[in-house]
N, C-alpha and C positions, 0 to 999 in steps of 0.2 A: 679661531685664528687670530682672535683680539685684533679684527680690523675692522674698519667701517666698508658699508657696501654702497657708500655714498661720493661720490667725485667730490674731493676737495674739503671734507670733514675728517677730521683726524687727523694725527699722523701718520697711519698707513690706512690708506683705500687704495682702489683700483686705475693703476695707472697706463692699462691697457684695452681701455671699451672700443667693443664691435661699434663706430658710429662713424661713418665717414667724414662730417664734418671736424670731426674733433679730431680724428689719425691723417688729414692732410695738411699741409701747411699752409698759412693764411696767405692771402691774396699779397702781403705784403712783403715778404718771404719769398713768394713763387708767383709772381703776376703774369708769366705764360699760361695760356689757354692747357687747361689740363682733361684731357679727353677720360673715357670712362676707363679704360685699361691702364693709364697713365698713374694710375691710384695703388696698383697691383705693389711697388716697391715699399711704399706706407704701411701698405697692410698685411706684407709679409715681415718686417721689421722687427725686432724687438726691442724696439726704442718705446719710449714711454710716448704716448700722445702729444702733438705740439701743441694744439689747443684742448686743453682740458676742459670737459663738460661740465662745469661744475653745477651740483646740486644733482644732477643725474642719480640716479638707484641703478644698480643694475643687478641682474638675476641670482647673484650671488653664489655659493658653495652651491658643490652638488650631496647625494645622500651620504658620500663621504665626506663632507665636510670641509671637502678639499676646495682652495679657489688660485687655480694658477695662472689667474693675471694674465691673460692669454687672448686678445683681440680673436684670431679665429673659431676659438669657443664660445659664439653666440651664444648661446643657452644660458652661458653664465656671467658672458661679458656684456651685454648689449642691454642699455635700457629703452626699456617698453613702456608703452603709455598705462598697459594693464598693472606693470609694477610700481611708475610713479603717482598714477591718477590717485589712487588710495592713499597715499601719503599726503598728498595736496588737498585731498577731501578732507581730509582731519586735519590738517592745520587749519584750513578755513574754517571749519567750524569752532574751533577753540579761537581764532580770529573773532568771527560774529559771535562769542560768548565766551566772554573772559572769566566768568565764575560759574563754571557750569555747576556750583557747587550752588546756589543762589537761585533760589522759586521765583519765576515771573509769575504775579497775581494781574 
């Protein structure tokens, strides 16, 4: 689909994550008390996120390879700690070892 699955890398990633902080509007925007039903309008929307997650992964295409951008499709819109943790484990590690190419004696 020549897209990233990455909030905010590339020119086209996903501008619909299942994340409720990110599909409401910031406190600044909406500083009424917003109950938990009160979200329901957001999160039926097809409006792009007003706060975008960025650096988020989220679940990406399914066996079809299809990703429609689609906040009610958890599966494929929502990022998971199980889907970011691994990405954040290897960049730290290439953090604490900039030459992994290079033998500690």
């Amino acid at each position: 689909m020549k897209m990233s699955y990455m909030v905010g890398y590339g020119d086209r990633y996903p501008q619909r994550i299942h994340h409720r902080g990110s599909s409401l509007p910031s406190i600044k925007d909406h500083p009424e008390r917003m109950a938990c039903k009160d979200g329901t309008p957001y999160y039926d929307s097809s409006s792009p996120n007003p706060n975008p997650l960025v650096g988020a992964i989220v679940g990406g295409p399914g066996e079809d390879d299809a990703y429609g951008d689609d906040r009610a499709d958890y599966r494929k819109s929502e990022p998971t700690t199980y889907i970011n943790a691994p990405l954040v484990g290897v960049l730290a590690y290439f953090v604490g070892n900039p030459n992994p190419g290079h033998i500690r004696h």
